[in-house]
C-alpha positions as CSV (number, residue, x, y, z in Angstrom):
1,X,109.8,108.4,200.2
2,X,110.5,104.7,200.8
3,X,107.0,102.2,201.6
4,X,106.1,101.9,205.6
5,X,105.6,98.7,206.7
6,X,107.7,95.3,206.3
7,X,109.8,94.5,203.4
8,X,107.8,92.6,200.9
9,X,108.3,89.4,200.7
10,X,109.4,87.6,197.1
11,X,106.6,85.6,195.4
12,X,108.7,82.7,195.4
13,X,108.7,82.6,199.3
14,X,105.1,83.5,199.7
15,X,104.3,80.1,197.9
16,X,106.4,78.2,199.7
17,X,105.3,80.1,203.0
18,X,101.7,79.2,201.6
19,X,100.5,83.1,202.0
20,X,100.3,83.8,198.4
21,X,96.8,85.2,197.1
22,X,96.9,86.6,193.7
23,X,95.6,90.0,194.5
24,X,98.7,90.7,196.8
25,X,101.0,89.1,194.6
26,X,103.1,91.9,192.4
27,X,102.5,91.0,188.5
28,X,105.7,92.9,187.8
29,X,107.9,91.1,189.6
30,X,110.8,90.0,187.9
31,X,111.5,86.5,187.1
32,X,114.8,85.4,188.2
33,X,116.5,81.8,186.9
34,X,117.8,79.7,189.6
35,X,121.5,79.7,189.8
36,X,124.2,79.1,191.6
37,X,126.9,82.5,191.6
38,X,130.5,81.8,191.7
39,X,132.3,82.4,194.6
40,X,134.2,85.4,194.9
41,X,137.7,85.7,195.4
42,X,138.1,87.9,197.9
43,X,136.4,84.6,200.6
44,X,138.3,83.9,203.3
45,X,139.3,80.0,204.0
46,X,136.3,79.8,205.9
47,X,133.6,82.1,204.2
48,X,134.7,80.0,201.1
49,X,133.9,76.5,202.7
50,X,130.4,78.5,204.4
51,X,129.7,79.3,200.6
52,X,130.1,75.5,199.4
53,X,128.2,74.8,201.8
54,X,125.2,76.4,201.7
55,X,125.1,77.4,198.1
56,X,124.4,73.4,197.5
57,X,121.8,72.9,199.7
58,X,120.1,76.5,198.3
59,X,120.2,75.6,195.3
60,X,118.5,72.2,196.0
61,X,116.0,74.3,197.6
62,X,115.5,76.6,194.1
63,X,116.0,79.6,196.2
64,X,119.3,81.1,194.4
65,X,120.2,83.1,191.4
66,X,123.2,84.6,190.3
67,X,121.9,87.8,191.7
68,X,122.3,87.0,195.0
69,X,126.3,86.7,194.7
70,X,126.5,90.1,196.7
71,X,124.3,89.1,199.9
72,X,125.5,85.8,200.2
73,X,129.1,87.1,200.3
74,X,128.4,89.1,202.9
75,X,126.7,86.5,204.6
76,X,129.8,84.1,204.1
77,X,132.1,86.5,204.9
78,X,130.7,87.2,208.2
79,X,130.7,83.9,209.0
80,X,134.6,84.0,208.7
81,X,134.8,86.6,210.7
82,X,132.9,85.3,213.4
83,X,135.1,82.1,213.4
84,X,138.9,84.0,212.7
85,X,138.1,86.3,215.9
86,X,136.4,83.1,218.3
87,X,140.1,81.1,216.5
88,X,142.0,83.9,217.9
89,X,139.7,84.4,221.6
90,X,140.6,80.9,221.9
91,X,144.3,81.2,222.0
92,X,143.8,84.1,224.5
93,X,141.7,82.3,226.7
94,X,144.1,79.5,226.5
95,X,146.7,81.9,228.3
96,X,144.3,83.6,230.3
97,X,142.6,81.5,232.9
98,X,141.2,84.1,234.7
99,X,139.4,86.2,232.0
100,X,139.6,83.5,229.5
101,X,140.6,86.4,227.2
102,X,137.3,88.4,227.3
103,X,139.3,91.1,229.3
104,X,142.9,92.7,228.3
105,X,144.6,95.5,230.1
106,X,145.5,99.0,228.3
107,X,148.8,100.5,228.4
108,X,147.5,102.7,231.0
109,X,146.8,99.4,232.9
110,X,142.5,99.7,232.8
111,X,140.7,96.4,231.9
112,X,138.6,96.7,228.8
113,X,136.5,94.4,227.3
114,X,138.8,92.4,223.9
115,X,137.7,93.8,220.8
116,X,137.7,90.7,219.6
117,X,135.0,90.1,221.7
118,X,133.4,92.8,219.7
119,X,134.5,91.6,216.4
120,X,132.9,88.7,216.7
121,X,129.7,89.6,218.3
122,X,129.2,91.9,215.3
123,X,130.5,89.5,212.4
124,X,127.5,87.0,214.2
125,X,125.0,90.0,214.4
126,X,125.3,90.2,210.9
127,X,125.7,86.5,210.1
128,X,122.6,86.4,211.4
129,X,120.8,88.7,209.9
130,X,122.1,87.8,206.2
131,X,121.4,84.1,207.1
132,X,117.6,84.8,207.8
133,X,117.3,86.6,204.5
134,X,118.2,83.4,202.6
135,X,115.8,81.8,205.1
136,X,119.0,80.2,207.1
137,X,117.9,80.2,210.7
138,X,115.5,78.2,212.4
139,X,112.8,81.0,212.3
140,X,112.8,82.0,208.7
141,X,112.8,78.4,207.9
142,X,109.8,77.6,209.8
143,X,107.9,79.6,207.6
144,X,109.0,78.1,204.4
145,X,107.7,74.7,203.2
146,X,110.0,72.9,200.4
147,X,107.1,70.7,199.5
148,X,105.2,73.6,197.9
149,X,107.0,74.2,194.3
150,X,106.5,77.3,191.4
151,X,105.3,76.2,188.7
152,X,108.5,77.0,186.5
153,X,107.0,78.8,183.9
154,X,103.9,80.4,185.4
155,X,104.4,81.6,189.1
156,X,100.8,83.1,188.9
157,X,98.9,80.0,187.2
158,X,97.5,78.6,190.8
159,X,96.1,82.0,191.6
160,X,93.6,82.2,188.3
């Protein structure tokens, strides 16, 4: 049965959040090298250039290993999503003064809400929600301060 309660968080975050005490801190945690992953190739135009950019400023922050390739794909690639179907909105609404392209017509003739309208108000759900895992909204950065640092070879040492 999986733990109740909030995810843990990483050590590495609960120094720079500055609510690390050693007796909640896990000894066992692994110690993951700061890295920047390659990009994969499957990126869109656009969850490629989202990668760049936020794989630089990451790793200026210490904050990314190769490990977290997978989540920060998905992350990207949502991203590109959420911009390919507001593109393609865009061009609709272009034609479509009156609905600006949030409304199309069936076969049938019923007006139904554009699944792209959909498509990209899931792709920014779950932008979102990868984005404040890597502490890349407004929120999860608030409770991280960059001018607290790990120690690089002893994580625990300020704790003894």
């Amino acid at each position: 049965m999986a733990p109740r309660g909030p995810k843990p968080k990483p050590t590495r975050l609960k120094v720079l959040t500055g609510t690390a005490r050693a007796h909640r801190l896990n000894p066992a945690e692994p110690k993951i090298e700061p890295a920047v992953p390659e990009a994969p190739d499957h990126l869109s135009i656009e969850a490629h250039a989202e990668w760049m950019r936020v794989t630089e400023e990451m790793a200026q922050m210490g904050i990314l290993s190769a490990l977290d390739r997978g989540a920060l794909a998905a992350y990207a690639q949502a991203y590109g999503r959420w911009v390919a179907a507001e593109r393609a909105l865009r061009v609709m609404a272009a034609r479509d003064a009156v609905t600006a392209g949030l409304v199309i017509r069936t076969q049938s003739g019923n007006a139904i809400q554009n699944p792209l309208v959909g498509t990209a108000n899931k792709a920014m759900a779950d932008m979102v929600r990868y984005a404040s895992e890597f502490g890349l909204t407004p929120s999860a950065r608030s409770r991280v301060s960059a001018a607290q640092t790990l120690d690089a070879d002893d994580p625990f040492a300020q704790f003894e």
